[in-house]
N, C-alpha and C positions, 0 to 999 in steps of 0.2 A: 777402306770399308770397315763395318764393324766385325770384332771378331765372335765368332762362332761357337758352340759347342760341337764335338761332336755328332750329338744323336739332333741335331737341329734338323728341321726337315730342310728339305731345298726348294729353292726359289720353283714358280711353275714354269714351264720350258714357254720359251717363243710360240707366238701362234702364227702369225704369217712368216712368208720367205722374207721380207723385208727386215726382221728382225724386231717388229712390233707386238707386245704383248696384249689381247684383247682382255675389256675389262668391263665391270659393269658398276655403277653407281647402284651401293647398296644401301647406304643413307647422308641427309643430310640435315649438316646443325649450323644451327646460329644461336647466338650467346648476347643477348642487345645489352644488358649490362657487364660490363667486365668483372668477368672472375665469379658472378652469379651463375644460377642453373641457367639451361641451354632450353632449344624449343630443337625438335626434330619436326622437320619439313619432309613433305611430298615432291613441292618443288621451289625454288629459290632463283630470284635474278642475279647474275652483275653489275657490281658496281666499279666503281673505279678504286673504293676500298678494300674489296670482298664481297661475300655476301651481302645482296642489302639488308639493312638493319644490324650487322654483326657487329658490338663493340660499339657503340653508337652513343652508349652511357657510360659514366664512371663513377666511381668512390671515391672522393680526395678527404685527403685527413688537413688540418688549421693550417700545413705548411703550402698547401694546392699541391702534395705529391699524391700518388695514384696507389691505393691501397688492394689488396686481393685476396684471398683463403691464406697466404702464407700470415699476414698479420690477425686476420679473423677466418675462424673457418667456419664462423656460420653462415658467411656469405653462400654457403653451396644452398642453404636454405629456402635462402629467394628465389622466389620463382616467377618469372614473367608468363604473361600469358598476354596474345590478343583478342582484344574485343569482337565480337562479332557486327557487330554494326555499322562502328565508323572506323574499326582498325586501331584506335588508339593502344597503349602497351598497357597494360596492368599489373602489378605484379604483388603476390600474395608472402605469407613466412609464416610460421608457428605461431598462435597466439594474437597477429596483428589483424587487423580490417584489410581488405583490400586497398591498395591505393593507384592511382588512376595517375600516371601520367600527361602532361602536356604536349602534346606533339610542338608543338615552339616553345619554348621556357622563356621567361618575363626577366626571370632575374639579372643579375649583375653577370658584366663579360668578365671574365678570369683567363688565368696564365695561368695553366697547372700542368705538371709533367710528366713521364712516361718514359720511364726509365732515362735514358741520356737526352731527352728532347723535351722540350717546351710546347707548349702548344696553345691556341684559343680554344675557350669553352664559352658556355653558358648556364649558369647556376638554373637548378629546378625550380628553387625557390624552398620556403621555412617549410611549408606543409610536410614537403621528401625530406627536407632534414631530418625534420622531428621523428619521420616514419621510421626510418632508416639507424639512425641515432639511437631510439629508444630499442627496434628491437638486436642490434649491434653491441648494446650496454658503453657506447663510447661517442664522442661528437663525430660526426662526418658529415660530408655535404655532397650532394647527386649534381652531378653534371653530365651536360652534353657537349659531344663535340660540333664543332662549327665546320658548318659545309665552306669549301670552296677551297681552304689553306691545303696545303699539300705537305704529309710527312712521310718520308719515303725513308725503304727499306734501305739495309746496308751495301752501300757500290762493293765491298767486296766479296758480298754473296751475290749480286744480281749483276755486276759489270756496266754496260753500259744501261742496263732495260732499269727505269724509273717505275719504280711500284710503289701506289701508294696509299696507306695503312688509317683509320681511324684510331681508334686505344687499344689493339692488340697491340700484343708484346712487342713485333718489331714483324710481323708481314700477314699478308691478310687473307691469306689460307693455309690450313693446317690438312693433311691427307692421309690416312692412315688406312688399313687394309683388316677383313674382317679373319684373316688368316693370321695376320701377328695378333691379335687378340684372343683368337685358340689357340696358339701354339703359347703365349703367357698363363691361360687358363690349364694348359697341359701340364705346364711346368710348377704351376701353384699344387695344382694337385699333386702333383708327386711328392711335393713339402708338406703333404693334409692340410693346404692351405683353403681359403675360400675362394671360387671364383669370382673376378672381377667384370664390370661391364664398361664398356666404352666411354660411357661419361667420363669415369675418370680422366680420359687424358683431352676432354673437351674437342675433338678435332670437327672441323668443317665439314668434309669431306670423306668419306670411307668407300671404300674401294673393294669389290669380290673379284673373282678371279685369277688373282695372282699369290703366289705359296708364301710362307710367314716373313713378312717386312719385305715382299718385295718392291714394295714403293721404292727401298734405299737405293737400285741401281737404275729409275730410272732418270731420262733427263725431263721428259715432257710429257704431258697427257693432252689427247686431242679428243674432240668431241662435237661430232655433228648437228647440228641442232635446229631448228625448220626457222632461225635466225639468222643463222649464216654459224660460222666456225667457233670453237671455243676451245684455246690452245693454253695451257697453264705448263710451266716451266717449276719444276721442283728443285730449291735452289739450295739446299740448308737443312741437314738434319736437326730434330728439333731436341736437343736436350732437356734433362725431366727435372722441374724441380721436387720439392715433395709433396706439392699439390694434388700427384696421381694417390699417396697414401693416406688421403681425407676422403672418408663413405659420402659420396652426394646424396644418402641417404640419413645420414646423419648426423654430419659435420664432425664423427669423430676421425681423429687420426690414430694412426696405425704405422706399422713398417713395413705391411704388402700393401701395392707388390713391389716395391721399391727394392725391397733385398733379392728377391728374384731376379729382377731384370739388371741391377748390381754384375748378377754373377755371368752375364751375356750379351748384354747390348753396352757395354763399351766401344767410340766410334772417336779413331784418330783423326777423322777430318774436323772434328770439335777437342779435342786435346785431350782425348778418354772421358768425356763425360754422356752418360747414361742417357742414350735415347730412344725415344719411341716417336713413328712419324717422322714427314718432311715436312718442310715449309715450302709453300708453290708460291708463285707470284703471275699477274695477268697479261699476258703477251696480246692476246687479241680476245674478243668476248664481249666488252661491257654492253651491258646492256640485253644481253643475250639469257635464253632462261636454261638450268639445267632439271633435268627431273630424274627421282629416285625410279631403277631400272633401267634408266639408257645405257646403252652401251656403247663406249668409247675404246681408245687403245693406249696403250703406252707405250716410249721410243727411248730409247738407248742415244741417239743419236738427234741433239737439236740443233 
């Protein structure tokens, strides 16, 4: 487990005899371009990736590798939106026109990568270049990923269970709790630091009811849903790069809260590297919808 301070507050106690923790979905995000601003949802389906739409686009730079706020941090800038009409994505930045998506892209098939994996895309084509490119101040080219390939997470976080990911970083949800996000806002303050908002650390998923990071002890989150079941398995603390110390307000970096969470969320099950959030992956669900306010539980035991 990670180690603790002190004055940390503690986890919230069990709520059934079962030793299940009840919990309630307090928001949800999806992110369609990698490493761009996010969209908060009311409600969101499964997919066999994650979220639908989550990560569904990407940045590649001349080599087809996959770029993010750590090379550019104006990327927090962009900002998608949908359409109301026909749904298609949109997505706005400082200074640029609007520009309008393809929901099928024309262009050329590519091989571009994602950290140690290869993958198929499909170029947006010159228009996104140009958009992207010029308000970036560097070449790059917008892609999509290609339905149907499968790249799946790591067998030795998930064991035998096959999850699998579109252009996130490496699994296709991220879960975090609205209690580790005050209990970091506590602790900024005590430094006269600024408080932060959950953008920062991008997650999927956020979580009420359970006491600061208690996502880390559990194993699984269930949730009823007038679909049938929807069971997500947390597999993998998420370590931080320093992506959480870039304002999604405006793309400047900083060193909060990064040196705060430095002095606390250290977690031997990743080698002492600094994290916030777990990584879940989908046991059963797809296709199922989840809505902000349900209330679900969490289980020690999967």
């Amino acid at each position: 487990m990670h180690s603790l301070d002190p004055d940390m507050a503690p986890p919230a106690g069990t709520g059934d005899d079962d030793g299940s923790s009840p919990v309630t979905i307090a928001s949800l995000h999806v992110y369609p371009i990698k490493s761009c601003a996010g969209l908060s949802l009311t409600q969101t389906d499964l997919a066999a990736t994650g979220f639908a739409h989550d990560r569904q686009w990407m940045l590649i730079d001349d080599q087809h590798e996959f770029l993010s706020q750590r090379e550019h941090a104006r990327m927090a800038l962009i900002r998608p939106a949908w359409s109301d009409d026909d749904g298609a994505l949109t997505v706005t930045a400082p200074g640029c026109p609007p520009l309008r998506l393809p929901a099928t892209p024309l262009g050329e098939r590519l091989r571009v990568r994602v950290w140690d994996d290869a993958v198929d895309a499909r170029a947006a084509g010159p228009t996104a270049d140009r958009w992207f490119s010029g308000f970036l101040g560097a070449p790059v080219r917008l892609v999509q990923f290609t339905p149907g390939q499968r790249r799946l997470s790591s067998a030795r976080w998930t064991g035998a269970l096959e999850a699998e990911n579109a252009f996130s970083d490496g699994y296709p949800i991220l879960v975090t709790t609205v209690a580790a996000l005050d209990e970091l806002n506590r602790r900024l303050a005590l430094g006269r630091h600024a408080p932060v908002t959950m953008a920062r650390f991008r997650p999927n998923l956020v979580l009420d009811g359970l006491g600061p990071h208690g996502e880390d002890g559990l194993d699984a989150l269930h949730f009823d849903t007038p679909g049938g079941p929807v069971t997500l398995r947390l597999v993998k603390p998420c370590p931080r790069c320093p992506i959480p110390n870039i304002d999604p307000d405006t793309a400047e970096a900083g060193f909060e809260p990064g040196d705060t969470l430095a002095r606390y969320r250290a977690d031997a099950r990743v080698g002492g590297a600094i994290t916030f959030g777990m990584n879940a992956v989908i046991v059963e669900g797809i296709g199922r919808r989840l809505v902000v306010g349900q209330g679900g539980r969490g289980t020690v035991q999967f």
